[in-house]
C-alpha positions in Angstrom: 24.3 26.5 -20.2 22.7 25.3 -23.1 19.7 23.3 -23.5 21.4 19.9 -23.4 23.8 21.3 -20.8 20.6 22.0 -18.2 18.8 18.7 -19.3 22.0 16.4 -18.3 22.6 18.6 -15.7 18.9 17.5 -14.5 19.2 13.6 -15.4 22.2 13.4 -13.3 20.7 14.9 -10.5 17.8 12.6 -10.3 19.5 10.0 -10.7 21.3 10.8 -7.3 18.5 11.5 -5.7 16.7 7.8 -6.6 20.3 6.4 -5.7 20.3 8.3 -2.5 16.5 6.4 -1.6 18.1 3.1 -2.7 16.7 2.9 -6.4 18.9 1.2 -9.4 18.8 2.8 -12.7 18.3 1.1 -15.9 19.3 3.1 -19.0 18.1 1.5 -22.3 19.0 4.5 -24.2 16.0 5.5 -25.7 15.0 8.5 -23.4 14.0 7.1 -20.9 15.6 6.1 -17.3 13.5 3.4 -15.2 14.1 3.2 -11.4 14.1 -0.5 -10.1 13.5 -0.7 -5.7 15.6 -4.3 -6.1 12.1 -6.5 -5.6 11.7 -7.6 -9.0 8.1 -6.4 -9.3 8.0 -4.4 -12.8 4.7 -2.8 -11.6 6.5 -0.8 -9.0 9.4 1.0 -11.5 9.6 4.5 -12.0 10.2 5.9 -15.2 11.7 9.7 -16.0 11.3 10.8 -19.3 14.7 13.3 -20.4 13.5 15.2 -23.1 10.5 16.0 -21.1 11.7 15.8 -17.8 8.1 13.6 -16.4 8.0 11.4 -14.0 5.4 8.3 -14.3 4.6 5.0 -12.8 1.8 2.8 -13.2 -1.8 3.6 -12.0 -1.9 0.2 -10.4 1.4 0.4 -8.3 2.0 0.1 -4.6 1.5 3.0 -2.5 5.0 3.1 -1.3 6.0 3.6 -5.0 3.7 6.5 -5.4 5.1 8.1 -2.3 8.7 7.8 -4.2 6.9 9.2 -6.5 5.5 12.3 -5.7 9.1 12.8 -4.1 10.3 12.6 -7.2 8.2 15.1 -9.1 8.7 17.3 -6.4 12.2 17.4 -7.0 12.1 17.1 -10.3 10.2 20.5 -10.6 12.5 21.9 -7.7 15.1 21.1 -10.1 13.8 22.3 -13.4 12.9 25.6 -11.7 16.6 26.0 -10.6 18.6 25.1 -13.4 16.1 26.6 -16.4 15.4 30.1 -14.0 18.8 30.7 -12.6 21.6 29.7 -14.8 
């Protein structure tokens, strides 16, 4: 796989995992994906950086998000570990 291959292959696979906990995605094509929960409070998206393959929300968020959150990383490094170790 090359390096584009394994960072697609990465942003596809969180983006099924925020689908899966009932997240939207909103792709503005500039590197960045930001999950929406549906309640229209822009203080409780999630964002994932591609090119770096970070996960961040805002300091001030509820704690629910920053539960998603730290789900998130976790698989996000669960992921990375996988795809740049193994193939």
């Amino acid at each position: 796989m090359t390096k584009t291959e394994k960072i697609k292959h990465v942003t596809s696979s969180v983006i099924a995992f925020m689908n899966a906990l009932g997240y939207k995605v909103v792709d503005d094509n500039s590197g960045t994906l930001t999950f929406d929960n549906g309640n229209g409070d822009s203080k409780n998206y999630i964002e994932y950086s591609r090119s770096t393959q970070s996960v961040y929300v805002l300091n001030w968020c509820d704690e629910e998000t920053k539960l998603v959150e730290n789900k998130l990383v976790k698989f996000v490094k669960q992921m990375v570990s996988y795809v740049w170790l193994t193939k």
